[in-house]
VOLO-851927 format. One record per atom (N, C-alpha, C): residue number from 1; chain; atom name; x, y, z. Coordinates in steps of 0.1 Angstrom, whole numbers, plus 5000, padded with zeros to 4 digits. Example, Ala and Ser with C-alpha at 12.3 -4.5 7.8 and 13.67 -1.06 7.14 Angstrom:
<recs>
- k|c|a|u|v|w
- 1|A|N|5132|4943|5078 .
- 1|A|CA|5123|4955|5078 .
- 1|A|C|5132|4967|5078 .
- 2|A|N|5128|4978|5071 .
- 2|A|CA|5137|4989|5071 .
- 2|A|C|5129|5000|5079 .
</recs>
This chain:
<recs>
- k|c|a|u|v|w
- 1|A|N|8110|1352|4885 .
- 1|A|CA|8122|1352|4893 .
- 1|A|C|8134|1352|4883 .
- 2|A|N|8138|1360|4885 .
- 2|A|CA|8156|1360|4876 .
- 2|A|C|8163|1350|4880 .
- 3|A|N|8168|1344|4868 .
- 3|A|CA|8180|1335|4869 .
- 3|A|C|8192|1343|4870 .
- 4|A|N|8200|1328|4880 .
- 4|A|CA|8209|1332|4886 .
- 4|A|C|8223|1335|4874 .
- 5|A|N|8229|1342|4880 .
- 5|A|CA|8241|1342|4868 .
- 5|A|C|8256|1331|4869 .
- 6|A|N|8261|1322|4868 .
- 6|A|CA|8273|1319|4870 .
- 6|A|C|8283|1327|4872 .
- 7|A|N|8292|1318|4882 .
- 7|A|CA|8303|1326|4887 .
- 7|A|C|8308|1333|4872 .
- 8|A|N|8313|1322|4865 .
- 8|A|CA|8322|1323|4854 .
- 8|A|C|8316|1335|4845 .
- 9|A|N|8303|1336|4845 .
- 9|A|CA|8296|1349|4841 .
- 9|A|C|8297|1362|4846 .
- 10|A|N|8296|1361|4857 .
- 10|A|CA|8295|1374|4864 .
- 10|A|C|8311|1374|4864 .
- 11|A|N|8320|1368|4862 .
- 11|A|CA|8330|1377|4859 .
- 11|A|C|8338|1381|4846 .
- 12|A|N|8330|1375|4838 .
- 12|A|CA|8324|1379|4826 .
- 12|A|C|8326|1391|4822 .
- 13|A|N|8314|1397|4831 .
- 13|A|CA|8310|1408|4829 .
- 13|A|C|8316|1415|4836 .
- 14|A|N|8321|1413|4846 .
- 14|A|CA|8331|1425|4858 .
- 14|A|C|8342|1429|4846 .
- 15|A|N|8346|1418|4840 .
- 15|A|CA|8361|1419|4830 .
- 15|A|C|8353|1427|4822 .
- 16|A|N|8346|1427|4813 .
- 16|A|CA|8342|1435|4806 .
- 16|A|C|8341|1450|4809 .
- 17|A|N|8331|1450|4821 .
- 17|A|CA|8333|1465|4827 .
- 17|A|C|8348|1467|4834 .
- 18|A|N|8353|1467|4827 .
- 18|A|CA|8369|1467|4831 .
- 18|A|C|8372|1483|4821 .
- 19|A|N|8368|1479|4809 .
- 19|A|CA|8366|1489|4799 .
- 19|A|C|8360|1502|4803 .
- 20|A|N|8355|1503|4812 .
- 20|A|CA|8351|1517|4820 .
- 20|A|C|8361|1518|4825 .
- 21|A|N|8361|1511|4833 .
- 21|A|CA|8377|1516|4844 .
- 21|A|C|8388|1523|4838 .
- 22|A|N|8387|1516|4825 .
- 22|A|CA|8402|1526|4818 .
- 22|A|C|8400|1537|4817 .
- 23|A|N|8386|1541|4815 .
- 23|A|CA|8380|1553|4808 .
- 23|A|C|8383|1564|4816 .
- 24|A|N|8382|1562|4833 .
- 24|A|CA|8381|1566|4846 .
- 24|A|C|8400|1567|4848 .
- 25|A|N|8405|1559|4842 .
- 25|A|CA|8420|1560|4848 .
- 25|A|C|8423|1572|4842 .
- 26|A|N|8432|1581|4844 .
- 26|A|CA|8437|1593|4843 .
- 26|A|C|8449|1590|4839 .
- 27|A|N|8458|1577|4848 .
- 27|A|CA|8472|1582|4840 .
- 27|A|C|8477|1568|4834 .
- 28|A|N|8488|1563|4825 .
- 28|A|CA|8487|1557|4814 .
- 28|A|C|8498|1542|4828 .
- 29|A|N|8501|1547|4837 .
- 29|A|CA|8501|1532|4847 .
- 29|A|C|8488|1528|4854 .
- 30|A|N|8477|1537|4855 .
- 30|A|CA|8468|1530|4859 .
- 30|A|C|8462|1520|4852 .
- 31|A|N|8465|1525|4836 .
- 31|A|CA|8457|1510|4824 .
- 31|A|C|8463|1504|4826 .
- 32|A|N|8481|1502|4828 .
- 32|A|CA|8486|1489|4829 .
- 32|A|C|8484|1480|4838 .
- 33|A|N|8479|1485|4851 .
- 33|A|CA|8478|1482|4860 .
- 33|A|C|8466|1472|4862 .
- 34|A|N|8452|1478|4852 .
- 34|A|CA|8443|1474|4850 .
- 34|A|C|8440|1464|4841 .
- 35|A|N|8448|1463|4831 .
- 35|A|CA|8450|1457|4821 .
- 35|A|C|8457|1442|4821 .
- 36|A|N|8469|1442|4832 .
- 36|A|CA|8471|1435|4835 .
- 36|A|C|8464|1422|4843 .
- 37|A|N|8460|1430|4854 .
- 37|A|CA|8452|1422|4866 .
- 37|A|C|8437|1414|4848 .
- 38|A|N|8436|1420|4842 .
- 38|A|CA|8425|1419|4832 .
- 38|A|C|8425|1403|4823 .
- 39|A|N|8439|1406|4818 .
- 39|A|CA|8445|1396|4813 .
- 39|A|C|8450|1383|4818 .
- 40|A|N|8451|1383|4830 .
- 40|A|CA|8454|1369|4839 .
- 40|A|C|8441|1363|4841 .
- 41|A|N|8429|1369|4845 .
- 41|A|CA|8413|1367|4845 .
- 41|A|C|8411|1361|4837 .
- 42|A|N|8415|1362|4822 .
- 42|A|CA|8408|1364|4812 .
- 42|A|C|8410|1349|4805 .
- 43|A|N|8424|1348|4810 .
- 43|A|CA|8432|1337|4807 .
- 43|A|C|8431|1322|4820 .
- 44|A|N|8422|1330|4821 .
- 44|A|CA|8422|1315|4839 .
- 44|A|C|8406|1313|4835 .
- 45|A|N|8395|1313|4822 .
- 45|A|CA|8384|1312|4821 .
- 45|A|C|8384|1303|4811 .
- 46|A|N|8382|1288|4814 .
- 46|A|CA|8378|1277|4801 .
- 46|A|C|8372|1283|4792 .
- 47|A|N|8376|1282|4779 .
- 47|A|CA|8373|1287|4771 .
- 47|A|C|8357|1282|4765 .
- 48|A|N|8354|1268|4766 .
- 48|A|CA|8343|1262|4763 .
- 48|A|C|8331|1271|4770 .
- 49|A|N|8337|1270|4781 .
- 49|A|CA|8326|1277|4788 .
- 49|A|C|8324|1293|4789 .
- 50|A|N|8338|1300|4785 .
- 50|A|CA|8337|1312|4781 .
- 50|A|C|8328|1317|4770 .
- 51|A|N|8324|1307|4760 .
- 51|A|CA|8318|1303|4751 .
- 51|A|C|8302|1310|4753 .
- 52|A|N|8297|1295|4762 .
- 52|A|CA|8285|1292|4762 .
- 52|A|C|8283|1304|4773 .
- 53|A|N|8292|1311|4783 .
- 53|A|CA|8288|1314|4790 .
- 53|A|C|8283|1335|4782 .
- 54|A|N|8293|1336|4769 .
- 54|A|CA|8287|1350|4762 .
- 54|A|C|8278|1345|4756 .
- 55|A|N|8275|1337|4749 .
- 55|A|CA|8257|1333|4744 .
- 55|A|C|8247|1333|4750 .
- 56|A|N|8252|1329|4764 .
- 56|A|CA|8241|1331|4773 .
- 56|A|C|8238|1349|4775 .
- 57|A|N|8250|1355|4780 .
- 57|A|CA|8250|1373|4783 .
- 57|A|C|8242|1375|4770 .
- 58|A|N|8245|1377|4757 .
- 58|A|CA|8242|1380|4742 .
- 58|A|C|8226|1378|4744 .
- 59|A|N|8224|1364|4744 .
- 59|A|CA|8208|1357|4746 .
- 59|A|C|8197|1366|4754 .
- 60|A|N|8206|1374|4772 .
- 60|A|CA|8197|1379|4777 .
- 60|A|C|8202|1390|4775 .
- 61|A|N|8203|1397|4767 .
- 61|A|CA|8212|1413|4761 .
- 61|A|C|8213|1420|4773 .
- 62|A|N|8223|1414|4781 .
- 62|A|CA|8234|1422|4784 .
- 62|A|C|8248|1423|4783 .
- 63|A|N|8250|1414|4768 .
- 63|A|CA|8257|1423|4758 .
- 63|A|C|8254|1427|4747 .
- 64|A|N|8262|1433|4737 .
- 64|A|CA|8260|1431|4722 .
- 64|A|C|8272|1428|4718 .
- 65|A|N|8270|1425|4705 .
- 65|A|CA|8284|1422|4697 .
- 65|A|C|8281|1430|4685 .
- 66|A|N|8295|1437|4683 .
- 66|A|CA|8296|1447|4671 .
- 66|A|C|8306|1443|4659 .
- 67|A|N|8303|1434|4648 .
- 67|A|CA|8313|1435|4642 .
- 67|A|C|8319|1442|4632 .
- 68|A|N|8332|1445|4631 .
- 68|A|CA|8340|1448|4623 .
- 68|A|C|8331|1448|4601 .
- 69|A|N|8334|1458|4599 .
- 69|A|CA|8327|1462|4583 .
- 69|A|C|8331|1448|4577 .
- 70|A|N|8346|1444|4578 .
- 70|A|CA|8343|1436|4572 .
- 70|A|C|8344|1420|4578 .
- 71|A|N|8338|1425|4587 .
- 71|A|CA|8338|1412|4591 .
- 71|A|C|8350|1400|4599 .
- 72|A|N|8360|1409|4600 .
- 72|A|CA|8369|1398|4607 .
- 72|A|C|8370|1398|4627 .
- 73|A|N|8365|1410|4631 .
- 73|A|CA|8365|1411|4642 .
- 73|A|C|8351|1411|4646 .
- 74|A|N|8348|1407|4657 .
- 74|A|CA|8335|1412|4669 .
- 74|A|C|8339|1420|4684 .
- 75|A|N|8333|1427|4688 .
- 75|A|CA|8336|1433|4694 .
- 75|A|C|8320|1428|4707 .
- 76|A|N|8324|1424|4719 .
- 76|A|CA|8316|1427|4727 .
- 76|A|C|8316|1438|4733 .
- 77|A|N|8301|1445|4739 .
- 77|A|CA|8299|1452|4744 .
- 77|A|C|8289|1454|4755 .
- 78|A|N|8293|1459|4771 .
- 78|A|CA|8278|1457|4774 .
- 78|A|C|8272|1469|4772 .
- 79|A|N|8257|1463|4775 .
- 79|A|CA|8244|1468|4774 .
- 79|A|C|8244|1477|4787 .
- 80|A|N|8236|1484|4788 .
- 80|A|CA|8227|1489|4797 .
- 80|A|C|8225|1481|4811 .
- 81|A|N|8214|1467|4804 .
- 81|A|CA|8213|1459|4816 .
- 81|A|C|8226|1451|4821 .
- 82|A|N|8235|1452|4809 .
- 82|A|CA|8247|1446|4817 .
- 82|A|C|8255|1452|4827 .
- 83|A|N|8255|1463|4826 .
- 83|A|CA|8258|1475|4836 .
- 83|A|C|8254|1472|4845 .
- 84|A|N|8240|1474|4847 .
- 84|A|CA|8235|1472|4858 .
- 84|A|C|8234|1458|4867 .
- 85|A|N|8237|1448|4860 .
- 85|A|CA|8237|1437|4865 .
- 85|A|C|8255|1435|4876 .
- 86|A|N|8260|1440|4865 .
- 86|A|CA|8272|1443|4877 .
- 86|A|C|8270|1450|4892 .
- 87|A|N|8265|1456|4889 .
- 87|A|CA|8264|1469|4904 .
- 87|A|C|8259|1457|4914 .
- 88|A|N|8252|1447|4912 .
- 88|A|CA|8248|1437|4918 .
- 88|A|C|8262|1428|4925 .
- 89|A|N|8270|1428|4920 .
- 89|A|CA|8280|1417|4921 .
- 89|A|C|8297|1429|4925 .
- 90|A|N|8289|1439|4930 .
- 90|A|CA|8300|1447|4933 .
- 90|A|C|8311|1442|4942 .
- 91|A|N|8320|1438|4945 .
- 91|A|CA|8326|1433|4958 .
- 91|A|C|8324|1444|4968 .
- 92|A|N|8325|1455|4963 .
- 92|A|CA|8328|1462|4976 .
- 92|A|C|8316|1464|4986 .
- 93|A|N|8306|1467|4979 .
- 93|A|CA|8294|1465|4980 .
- 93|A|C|8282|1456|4984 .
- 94|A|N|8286|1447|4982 .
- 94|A|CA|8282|1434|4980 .
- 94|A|C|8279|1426|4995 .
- 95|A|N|8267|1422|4999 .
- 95|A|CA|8259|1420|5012 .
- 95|A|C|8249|1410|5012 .
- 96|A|N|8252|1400|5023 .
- 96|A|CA|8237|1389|5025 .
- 96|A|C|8228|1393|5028 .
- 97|A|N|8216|1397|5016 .
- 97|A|CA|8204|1399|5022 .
- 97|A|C|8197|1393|5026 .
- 98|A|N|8193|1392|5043 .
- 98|A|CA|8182|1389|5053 .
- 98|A|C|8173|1379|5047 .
- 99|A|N|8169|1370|5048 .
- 99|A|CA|8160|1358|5047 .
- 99|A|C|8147|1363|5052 .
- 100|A|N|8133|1364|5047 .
- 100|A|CA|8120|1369|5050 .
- 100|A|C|8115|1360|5064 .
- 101|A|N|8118|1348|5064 .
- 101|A|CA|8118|1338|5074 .
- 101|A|C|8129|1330|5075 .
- 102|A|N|8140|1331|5085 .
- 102|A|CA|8149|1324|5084 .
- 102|A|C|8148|1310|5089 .
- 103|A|N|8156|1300|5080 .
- 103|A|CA|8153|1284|5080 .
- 103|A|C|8164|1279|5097 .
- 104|A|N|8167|1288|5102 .
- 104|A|CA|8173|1278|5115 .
- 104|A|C|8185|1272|5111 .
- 105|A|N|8196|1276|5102 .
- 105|A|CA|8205|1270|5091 .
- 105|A|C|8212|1279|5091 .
- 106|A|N|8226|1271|5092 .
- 106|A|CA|8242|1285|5090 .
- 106|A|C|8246|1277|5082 .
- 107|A|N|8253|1287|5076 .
- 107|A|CA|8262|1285|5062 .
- 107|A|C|8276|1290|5067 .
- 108|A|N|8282|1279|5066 .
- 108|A|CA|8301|1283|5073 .
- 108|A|C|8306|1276|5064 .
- 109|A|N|8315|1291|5059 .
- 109|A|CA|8326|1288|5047 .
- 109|A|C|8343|1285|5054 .
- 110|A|N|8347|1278|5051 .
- 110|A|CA|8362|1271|5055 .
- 110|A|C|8372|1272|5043 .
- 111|A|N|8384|1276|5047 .
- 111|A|CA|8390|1276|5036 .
- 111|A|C|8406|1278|5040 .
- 112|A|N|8411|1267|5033 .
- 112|A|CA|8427|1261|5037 .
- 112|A|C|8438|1268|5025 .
- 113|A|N|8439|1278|5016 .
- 113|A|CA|8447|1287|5009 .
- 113|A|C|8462|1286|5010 .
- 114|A|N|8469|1282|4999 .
- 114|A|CA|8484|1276|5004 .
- 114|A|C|8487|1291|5005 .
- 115|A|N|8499|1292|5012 .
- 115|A|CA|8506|1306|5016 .
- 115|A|C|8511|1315|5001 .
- 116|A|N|8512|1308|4994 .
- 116|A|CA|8515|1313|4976 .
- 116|A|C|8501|1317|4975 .
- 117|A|N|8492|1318|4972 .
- 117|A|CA|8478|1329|4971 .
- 117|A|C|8476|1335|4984 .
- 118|A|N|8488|1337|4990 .
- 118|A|CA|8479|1342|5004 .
- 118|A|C|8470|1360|4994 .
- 119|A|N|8473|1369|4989 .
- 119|A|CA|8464|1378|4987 .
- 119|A|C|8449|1378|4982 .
- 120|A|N|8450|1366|4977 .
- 120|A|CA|8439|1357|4972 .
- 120|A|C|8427|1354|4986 .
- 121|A|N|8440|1349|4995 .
- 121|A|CA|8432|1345|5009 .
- 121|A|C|8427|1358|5019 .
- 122|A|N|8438|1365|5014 .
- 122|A|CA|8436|1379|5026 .
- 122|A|C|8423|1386|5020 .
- 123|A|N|8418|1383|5005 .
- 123|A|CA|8409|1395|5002 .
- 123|A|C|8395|1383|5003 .
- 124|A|N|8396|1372|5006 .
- 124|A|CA|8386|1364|5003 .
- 124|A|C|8380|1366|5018 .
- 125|A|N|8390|1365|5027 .
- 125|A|CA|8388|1371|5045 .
- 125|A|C|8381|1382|5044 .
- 126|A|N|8382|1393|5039 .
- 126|A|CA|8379|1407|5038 .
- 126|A|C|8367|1409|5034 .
- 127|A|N|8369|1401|5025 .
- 127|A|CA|8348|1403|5015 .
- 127|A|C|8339|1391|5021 .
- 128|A|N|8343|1381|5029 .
- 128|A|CA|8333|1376|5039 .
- 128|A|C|8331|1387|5049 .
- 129|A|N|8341|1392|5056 .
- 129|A|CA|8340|1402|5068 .
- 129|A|C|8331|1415|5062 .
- 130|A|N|8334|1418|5053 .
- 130|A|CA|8325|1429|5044 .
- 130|A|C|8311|1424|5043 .
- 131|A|N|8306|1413|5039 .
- 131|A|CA|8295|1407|5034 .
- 131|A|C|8289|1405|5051 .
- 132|A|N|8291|1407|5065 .
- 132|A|CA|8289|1403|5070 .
- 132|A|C|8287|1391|5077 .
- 133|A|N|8296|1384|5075 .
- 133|A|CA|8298|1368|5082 .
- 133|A|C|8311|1369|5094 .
- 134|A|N|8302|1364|5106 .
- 134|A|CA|8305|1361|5114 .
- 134|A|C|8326|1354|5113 .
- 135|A|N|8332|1360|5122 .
- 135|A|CA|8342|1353|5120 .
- 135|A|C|8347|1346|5129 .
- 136|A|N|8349|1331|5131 .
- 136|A|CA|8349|1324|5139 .
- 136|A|C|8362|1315|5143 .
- 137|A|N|8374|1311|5134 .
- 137|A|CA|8388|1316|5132 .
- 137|A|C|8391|1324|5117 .
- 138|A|N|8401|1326|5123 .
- 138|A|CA|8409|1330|5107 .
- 138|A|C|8404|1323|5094 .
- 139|A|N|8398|1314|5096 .
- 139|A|CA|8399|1309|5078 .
- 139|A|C|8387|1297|5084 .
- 140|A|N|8376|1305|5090 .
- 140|A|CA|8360|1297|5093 .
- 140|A|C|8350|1307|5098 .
- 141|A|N|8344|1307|5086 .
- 141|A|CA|8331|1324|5088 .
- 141|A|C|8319|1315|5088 .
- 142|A|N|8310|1323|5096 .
- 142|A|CA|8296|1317|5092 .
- 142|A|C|8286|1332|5096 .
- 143|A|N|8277|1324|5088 .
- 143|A|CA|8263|1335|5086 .
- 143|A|C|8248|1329|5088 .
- 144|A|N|8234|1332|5090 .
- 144|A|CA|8226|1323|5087 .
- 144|A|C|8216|1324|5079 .
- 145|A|N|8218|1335|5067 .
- 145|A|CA|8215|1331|5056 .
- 145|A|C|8218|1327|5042 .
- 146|A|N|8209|1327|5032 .
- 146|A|CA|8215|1318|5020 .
- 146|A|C|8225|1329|5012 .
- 147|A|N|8236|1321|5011 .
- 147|A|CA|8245|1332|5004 .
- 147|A|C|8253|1326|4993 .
- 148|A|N|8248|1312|4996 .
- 148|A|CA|8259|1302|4976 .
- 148|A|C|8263|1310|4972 .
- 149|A|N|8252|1319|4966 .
- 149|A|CA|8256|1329|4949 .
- 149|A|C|8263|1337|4953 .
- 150|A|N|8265|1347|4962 .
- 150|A|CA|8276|1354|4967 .
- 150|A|C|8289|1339|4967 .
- 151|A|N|8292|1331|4976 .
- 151|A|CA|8301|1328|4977 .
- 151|A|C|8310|1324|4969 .
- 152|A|N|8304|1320|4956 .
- 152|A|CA|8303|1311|4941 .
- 152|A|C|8312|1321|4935 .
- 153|A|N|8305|1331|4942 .
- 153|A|CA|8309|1346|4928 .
- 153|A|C|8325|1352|4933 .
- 154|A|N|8329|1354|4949 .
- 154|A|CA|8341|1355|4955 .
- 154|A|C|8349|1345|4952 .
- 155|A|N|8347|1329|4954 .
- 155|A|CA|8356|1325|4949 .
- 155|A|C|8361|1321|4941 .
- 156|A|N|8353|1321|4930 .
- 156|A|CA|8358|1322|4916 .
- 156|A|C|8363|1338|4916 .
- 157|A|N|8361|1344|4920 .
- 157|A|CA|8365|1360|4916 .
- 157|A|C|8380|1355|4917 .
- 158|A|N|8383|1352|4930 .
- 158|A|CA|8397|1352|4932 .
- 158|A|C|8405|1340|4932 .
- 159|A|N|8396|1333|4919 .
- 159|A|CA|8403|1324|4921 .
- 159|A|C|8408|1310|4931 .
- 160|A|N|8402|1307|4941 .
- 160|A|CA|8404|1298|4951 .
- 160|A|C|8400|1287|4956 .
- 161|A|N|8386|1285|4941 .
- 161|A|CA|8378|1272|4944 .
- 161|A|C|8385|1261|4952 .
- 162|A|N|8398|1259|4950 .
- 162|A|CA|8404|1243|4955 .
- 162|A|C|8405|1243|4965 .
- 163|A|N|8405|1255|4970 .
- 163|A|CA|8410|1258|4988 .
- 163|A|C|8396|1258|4995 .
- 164|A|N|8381|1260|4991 .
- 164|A|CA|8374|1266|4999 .
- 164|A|C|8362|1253|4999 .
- 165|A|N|8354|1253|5009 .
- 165|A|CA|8346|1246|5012 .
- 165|A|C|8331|1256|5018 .
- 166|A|N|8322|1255|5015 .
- 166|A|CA|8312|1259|5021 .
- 166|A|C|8302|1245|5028 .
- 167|A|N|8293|1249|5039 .
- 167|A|CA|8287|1239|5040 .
- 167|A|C|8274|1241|5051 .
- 168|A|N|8264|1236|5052 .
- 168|A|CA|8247|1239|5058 .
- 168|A|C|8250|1233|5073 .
- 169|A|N|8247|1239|5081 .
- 169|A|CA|8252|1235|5095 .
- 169|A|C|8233|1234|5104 .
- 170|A|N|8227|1225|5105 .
- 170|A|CA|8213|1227|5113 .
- 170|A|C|8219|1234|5129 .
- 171|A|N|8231|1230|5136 .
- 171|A|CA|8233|1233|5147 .
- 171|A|C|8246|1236|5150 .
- 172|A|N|8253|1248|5156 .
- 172|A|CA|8266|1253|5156 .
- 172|A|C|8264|1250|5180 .
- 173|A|N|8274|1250|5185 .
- 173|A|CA|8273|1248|5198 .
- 173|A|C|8275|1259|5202 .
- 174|A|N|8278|1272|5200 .
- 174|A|CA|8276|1289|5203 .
- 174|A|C|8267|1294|5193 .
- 175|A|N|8255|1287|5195 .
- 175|A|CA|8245|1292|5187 .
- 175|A|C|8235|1303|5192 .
- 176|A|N|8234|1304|5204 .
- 176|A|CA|8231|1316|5208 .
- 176|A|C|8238|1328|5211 .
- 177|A|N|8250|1331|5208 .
- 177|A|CA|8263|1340|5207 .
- 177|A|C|8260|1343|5193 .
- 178|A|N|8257|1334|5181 .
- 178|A|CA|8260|1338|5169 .
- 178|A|C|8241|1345|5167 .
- 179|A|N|8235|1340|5172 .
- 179|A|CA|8220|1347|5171 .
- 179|A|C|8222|1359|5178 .
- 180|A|N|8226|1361|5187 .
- 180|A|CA|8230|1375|5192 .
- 180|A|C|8235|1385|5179 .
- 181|A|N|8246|1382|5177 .
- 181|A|CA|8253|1386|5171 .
- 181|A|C|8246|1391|5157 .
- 182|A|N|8239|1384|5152 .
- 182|A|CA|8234|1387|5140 .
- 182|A|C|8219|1395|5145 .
- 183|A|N|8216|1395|5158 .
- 183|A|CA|8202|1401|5159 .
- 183|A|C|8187|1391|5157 .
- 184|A|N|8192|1377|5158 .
- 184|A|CA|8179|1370|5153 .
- 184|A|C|8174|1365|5164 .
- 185|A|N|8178|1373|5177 .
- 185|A|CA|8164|1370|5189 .
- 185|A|C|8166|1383|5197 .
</recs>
């Protein structure tokens, strides 16, 4: 079984594959553009853990580091499998897959976002509704299968940990509305 990757990792590596994106931009405001949003990321990531968290990527090569001849720079780089490990963590893309036997168990994410991150809030709405989670008000989604590692990875993505709450629900009281809904009878 693969281990799981931390938030703080997988965006990691999103930042890193950021370096394509330039490659793909055409005109010299799209790098700013990119570049920017890059450097606030980059700078909102403990550095301790920025640390341990490239030793870890390095360790399972999905990166490399290239250094400088003589030595004063390194350069990370991903790999192949680091590549591909993003496409996993795509936001846009990005979907709860189905439980082989489902446990009878909703997972309902809540989340209170002061009005100063509202874009933060509006995309965090968006990529639950994307991912398929039931929406039940404005700012309380649920689903009924295991999705932590998705959630982990959204809200660190955007930044929101302090506002959001996830939590295991054995019984919701429109529970047969939401089994409809999802197709599990």
């Amino acid at each position: 079984m693969a281990r799981k990757l931390s938030p703080t990792t997988q965006k990691i590596l999103l930042l890193l594959a950021t370096g394509v994106l330039l490659g793909f931009s055409g005109s010299p405001r799209g790098y700013f553009k990119i570049l920017e949003a890059v450097a606030k990321d980059w700078k909102a990531i403990n550095q301790e853990e920025l640390k341990r968290a490239i030793r870890r990527l390095y360790k399972s090569k999905m990166v490399s580091m290239i250094e400088n001849s003589d030595g004063s720079e390194t350069m990370i780089v991903l790999t192949s499998k680091g590549k591909e490990k993003i496409l996993t963590f795509d936001l846009d893309k990005m979907v709860i897959k189905p439980m082989k036997k489902w446990d009878h168990k909703w997972r309902v994410v809540l989340f209170d976002v002061p009005e100063k991150f509202r874009k933060g809030r509006d995309a965090l709405r968006t990529a639950l509704k994307k991912m398929g989670f039931y929406e039940y008000q404005k700012s309380v989604f649920a689903h009924p299968f295991e999705c932590q590692n998705e959630i982990d990875f959204v809200v660190e993505y955007f930044q929101l940990k302090p506002w959001v709450r996830v939590m295991v629900a054995e019984s919701l009281d429109n529970a047969l509305h939401l089994k409809k809904h999802f197709k599990l009878i």
